[in-house]
N, C-alpha and C positions, 0 to 999 in steps of 0.2 A: 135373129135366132142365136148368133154368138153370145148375146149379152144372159139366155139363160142357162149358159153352161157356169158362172157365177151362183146360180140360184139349184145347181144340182144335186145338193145335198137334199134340200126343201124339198124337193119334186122326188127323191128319192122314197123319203120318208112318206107322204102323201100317200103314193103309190100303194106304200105296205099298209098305210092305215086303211086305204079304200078296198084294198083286199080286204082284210081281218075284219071289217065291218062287215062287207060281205058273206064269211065265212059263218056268222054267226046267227042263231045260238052255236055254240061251240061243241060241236060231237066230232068234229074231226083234227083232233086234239093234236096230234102227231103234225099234222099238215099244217097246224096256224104256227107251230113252231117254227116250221121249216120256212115257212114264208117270213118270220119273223126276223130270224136269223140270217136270211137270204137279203132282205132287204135292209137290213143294218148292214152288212156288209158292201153291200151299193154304196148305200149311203159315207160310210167311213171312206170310201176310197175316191168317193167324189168330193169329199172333204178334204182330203190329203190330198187329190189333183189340183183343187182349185186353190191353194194355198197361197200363189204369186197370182191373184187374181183379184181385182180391183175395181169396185163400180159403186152405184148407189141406183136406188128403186124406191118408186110410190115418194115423187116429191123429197128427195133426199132424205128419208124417213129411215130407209134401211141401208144400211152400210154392209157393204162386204168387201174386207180386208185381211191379211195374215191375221190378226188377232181375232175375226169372229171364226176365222174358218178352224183356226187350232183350237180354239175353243168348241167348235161345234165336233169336230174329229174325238176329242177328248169326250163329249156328253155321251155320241154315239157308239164311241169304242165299250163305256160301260152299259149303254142300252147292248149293244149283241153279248157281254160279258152276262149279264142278267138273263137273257134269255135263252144263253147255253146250259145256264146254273141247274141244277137237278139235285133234290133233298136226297133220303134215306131211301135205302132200295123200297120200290112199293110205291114213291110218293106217286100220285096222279099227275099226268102231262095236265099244264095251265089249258084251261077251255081259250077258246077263241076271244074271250071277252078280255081276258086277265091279259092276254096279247096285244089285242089294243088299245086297251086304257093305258099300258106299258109303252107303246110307242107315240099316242098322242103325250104324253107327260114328257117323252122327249123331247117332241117336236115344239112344246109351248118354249121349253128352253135351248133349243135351236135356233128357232125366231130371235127369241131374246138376247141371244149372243151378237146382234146383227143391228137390233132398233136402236135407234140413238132418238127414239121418239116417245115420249113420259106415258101418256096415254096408250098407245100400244102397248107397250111395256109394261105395261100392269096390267092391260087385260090378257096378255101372252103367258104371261105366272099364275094368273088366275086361273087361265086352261090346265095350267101345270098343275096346282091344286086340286083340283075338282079329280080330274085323272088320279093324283094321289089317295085323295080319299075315298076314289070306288073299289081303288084297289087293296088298300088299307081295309075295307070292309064297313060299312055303315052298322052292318048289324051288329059287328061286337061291339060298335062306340055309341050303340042305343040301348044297350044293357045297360042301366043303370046311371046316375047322376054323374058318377065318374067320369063314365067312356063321354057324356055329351059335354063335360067340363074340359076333359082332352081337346073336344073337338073343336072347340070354340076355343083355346090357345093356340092351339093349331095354325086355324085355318082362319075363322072370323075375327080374331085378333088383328090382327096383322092384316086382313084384307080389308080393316073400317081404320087401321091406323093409315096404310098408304090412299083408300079412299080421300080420307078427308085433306089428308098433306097433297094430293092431286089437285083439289078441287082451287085450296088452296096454291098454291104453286100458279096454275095456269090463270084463276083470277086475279093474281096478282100482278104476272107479268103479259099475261095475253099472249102467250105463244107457249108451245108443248113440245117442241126440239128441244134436246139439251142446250147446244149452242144460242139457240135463239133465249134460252131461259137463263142460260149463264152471263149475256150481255147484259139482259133488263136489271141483273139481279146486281151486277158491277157496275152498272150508272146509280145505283141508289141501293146501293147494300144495306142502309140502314131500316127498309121497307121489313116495317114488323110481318105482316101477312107472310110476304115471300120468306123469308128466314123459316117462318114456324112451317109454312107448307114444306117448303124445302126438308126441314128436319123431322118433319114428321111422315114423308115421306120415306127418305132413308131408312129410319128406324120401321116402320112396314117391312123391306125387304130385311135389315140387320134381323128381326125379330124370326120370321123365317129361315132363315141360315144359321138360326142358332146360337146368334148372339144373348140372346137378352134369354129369360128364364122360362118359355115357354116350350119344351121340348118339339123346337118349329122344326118341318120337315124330317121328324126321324119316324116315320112308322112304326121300325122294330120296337118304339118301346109300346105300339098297343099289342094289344094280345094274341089278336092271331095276322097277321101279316101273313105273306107267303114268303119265303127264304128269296124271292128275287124282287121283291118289293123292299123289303131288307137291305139287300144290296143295291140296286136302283137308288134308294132314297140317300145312303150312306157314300155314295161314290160321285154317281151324276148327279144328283141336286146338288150335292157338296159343291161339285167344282163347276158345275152351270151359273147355279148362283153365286158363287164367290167371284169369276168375271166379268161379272153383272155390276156387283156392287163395286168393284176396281173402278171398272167404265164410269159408275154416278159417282162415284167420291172424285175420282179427277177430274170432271168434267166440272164439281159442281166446286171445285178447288179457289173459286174467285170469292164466295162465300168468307175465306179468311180466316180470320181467329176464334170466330165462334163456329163456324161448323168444325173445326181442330179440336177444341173444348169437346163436344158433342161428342166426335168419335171416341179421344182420350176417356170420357166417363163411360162408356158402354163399353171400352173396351176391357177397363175396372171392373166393371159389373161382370161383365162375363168371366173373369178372371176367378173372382171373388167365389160367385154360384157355380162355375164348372169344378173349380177345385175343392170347395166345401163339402159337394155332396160326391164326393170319390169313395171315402174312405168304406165310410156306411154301405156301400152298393153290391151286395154278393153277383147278383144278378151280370150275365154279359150285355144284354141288349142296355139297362141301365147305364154301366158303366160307359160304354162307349158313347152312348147319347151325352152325356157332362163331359165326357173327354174330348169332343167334337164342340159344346160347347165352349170351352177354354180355349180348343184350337184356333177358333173364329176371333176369341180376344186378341193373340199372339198376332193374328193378319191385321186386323182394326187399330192395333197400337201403331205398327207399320205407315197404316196409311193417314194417321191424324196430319201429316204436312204430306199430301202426295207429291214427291219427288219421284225422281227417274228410278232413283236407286230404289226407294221403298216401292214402288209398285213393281220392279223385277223381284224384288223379295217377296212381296205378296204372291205372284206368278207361280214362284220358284215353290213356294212352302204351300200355297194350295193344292199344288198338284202332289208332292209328297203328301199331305194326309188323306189326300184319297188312295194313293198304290196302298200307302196303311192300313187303311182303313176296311178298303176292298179284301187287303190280304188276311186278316179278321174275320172279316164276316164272311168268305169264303172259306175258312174251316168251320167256322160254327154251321154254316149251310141252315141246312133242316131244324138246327136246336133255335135259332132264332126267332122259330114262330112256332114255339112247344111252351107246353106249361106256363106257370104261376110265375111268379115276378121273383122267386127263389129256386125256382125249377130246374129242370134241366139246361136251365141258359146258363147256369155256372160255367165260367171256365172249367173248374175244376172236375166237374165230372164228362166235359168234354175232351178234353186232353190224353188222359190216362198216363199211361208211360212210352208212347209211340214218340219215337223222336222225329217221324215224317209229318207228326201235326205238330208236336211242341215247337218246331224250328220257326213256320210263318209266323202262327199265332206271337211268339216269344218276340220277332223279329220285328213285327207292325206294332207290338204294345211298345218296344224301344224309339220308335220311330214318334211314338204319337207323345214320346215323353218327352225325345229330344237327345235319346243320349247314344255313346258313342258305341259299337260304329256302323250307324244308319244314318242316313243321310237328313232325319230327322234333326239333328245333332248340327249339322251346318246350316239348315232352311232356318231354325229357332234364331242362332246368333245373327244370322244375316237381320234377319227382323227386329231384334231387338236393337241392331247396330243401327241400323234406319234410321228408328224411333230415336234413338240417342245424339246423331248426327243431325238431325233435326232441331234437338231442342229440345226435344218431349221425355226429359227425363224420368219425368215421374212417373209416367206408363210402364216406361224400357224397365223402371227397380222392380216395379210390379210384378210387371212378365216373368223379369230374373227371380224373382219372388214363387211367382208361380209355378214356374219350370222347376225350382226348388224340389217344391213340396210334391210334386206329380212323378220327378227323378226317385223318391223315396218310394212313393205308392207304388209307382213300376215297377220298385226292384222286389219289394215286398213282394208283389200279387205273383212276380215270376220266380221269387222262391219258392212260392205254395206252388205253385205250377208244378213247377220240378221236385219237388221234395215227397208233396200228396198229391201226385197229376191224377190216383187212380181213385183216390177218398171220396168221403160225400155218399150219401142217400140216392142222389141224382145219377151216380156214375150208368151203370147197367142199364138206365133209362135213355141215355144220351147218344144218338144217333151218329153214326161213323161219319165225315164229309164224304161227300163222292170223290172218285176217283179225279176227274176230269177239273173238280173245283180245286183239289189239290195238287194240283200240278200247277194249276193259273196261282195257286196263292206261293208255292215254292220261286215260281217263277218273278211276280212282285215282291217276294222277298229277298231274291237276288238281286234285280237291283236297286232296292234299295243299300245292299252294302254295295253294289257298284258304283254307286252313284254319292256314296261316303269316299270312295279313296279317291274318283274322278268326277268330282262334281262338275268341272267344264263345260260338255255340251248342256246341263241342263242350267245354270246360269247363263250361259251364252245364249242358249234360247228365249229366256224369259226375258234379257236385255232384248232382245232383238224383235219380242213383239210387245211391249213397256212403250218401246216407239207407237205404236198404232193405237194407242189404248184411247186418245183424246182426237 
């Protein structure tokens, strides 16, 4: 019995999905909330108890460690953040359904923080997805050629790239433990098979997280999202998945000089298409989807030689662009999932002249730019230091390159901010945040400037679970 007090976040979650399924169809709206939110709270706190707690499950398949548990604490602090979240006065309470597609999509990336098993692991993200896209909505991405070309960069992309790099992979070496597949792969590193599975694996989940050019896991940019599926995809996928991929890149670290190559160019690519299509983007859901893009380059350069120190830098700087991120999409709220792709999603007719929105908002675009003084500003040069320390210069000039040109857009977009916050066509159409979201987003925006003058506990932290990662 001791040994599932380990597994009590899991069972936490379970609990609330087997309600919310129960509950539904969803007419008792108010109620799947409160369960919802009742139960991510369990959940978070069983994850923050169990933090010095150490075992493995199902045939050393599942590990649990400080690092999957801070990691799972982190996924589910943004599942209850999402589920507190509430649009424009009026919006409708989520039905019971929206409630649990919402906490199964966490729970795939909870497992996940935990598997050091390939196959599990990929069918754990695929729950994730599927959940993504009920809640994303089928039916605006059956509208037309567009929405099912969306859907299929999305989702079927990336789930026939890690398909086949799986299939690969496990025939190649005959075992589906990471461990087990990093030794076969280091007696004979030259096995074309294993290399391409291996690489074509990875790239499955890079493609997802937003590396490569497919607007993977960002909801907000189809049409009608709901303001907590917005947030959801923009916070917790963000950093579910991004500890995901840490775990495969070190693990799969015996691989050598060509899996380094592999990262170094995706990391380029994502450099290159996040920052290109900045400028052109009026649109907030837009914007933020390429700026998150670019983000994922900045952590990838990082880890082309995973060392101790780059993957504390990765740690450090994944969880800074989701407070960012979060504290973003928590003032847009409700404009998120409004209008046209020039619509009310403008910043600028979101803002107006209230310095209680302009401050997060103004606070999380510095933070995702890098500059100073958010703490964005230290997570960027740590990573780019990595990469340089490493060897990988060529990535790190890029980065510095990137960081460049995105330091200008930033300042730009938060001139127009402040100068015409009330401008625009869109403005009078553009839905106030809620109360409650803006106080959580003032709140990530404090600290991240606290976390600019005393970055300490949160380096020290990321050092300290960098250890548990392999």
């Amino acid at each position: 019995m001791s040994r599932l007090v380990a597994l009590a976040p899991e069972l936490a979650l379970v609990w609330t999905s087997v309600t919310l399924f129960a509950m539904m169809p969803g007419r008792r709206r108010r109620a799947s909330g409160v369960v919802l939110v009742g139960g991510g709270i369990a959940a978070l706190a069983a994850a923050i108890g169990t933090i010095g707690v150490s075992d493995e499950f199902l045939y050393l398949a599942y590990r649990v460690d400080a690092y999957s548990q801070a990691a799972k604490g982190i996924v589910i602090a943004g599942l209850v953040l999402a589920g507190t979240t509430r649009g424009a006065t009026g919006h409708p309470e989520p039905a019971a359904e929206d409630q649990f597609f919402l906490v199964v999509a966490a729970m795939g990336l909870v497992v996940a923080a935990s598997l050091v098993d390939v196959l599990a692991l990929f069918l754990a993200l695929e729950i994730t997805s599927v959940a993504m896209i009920a809640l994303a909505g089928l039916g605006s991405l059956a509208d037309g050629h567009r929405g099912w070309g969306r859907l299929t960069s999305t989702s079927l992309t990336p789930s026939a790239l890690g398909a086949l790099g799986l299939a690969l992979l496990v025939g190649a070496t005959g075992a589906t433990r990471l461990a087990d597949i990093t030794s076969a792969l280091g007696a004979d590193a030259a096995q074309p098979a294993g290399f391409a599975g291996a690489a074509l694996f990875l790239c499955g989940f890079l493609v997802r997280w937003g590396a490569a050019p497919f607007y993977a896991w960002l909801p907000h940019l189809l049409r009608d999202p709901s303001p907590r599926a917005a947030l959801f995809a923009g916070t917790s996928i963000w950093m579910g998945l991004g500890v995901v991929i840490v775990r495969l890149v070190a693990a799969l670290a015996p691989l050598g000089h060509s899996l380094a190559v592999l990262l170094a160019l995706v990391a380029v690519v994502a450099f290159l298409f996040g920052t290109s299509n900045l400028r052109p983007r009026r649109d907030a859901r837009c914007l933020l989807s390429y700026l998150l893009v670019a983000q994922s380059g900045f952590v990838i350069a990082a880890l082309a030689t995973p060392g101790p120190r780059a993957v504390s830098a990765a740690l450090a700087a994944t969880l800074v662009v989701a407070a960012a991120n979060a504290a973003i999409l928590l003032v847009l709220t409700d404009s998120t999932a409004r209008g046209p792709v020039t619509g009310p999603g403008d910043f600028r007719a979101i803002v107006g002249r209230s310095p209680f929105v302009a401050v997060p908002l103004v606070t999380g675009l510095l933070a995702l730019a890098a500059l100073p003084p958010t703490a964005g500003f230290l997570a960027r040069w740590r990573l780019l230091d990595a990469a340089w320390r490493e060897g990988w210069w060529a990535p790190a000039l890029a980065g510095l390159a990137a960081s460049t040109v995105l330091a200008f857009l930033a300042l730009a977009l938060v001139r127009q901010l402040l100068v015409r916050g009330d401008s625009g066509r869109g403005a009078a159409a553009a839905p106030p945040p809620a109360r409650v979201a803006l106080k959580v987003a003032w709140a990530l925006a404090i600290l991240l400037l606290v976390l600019a003058l005393a970055p300490g506990p949160l380096h020290r932290g990321a050092d300290f679970l960098s250890h548990f990662v392999i």
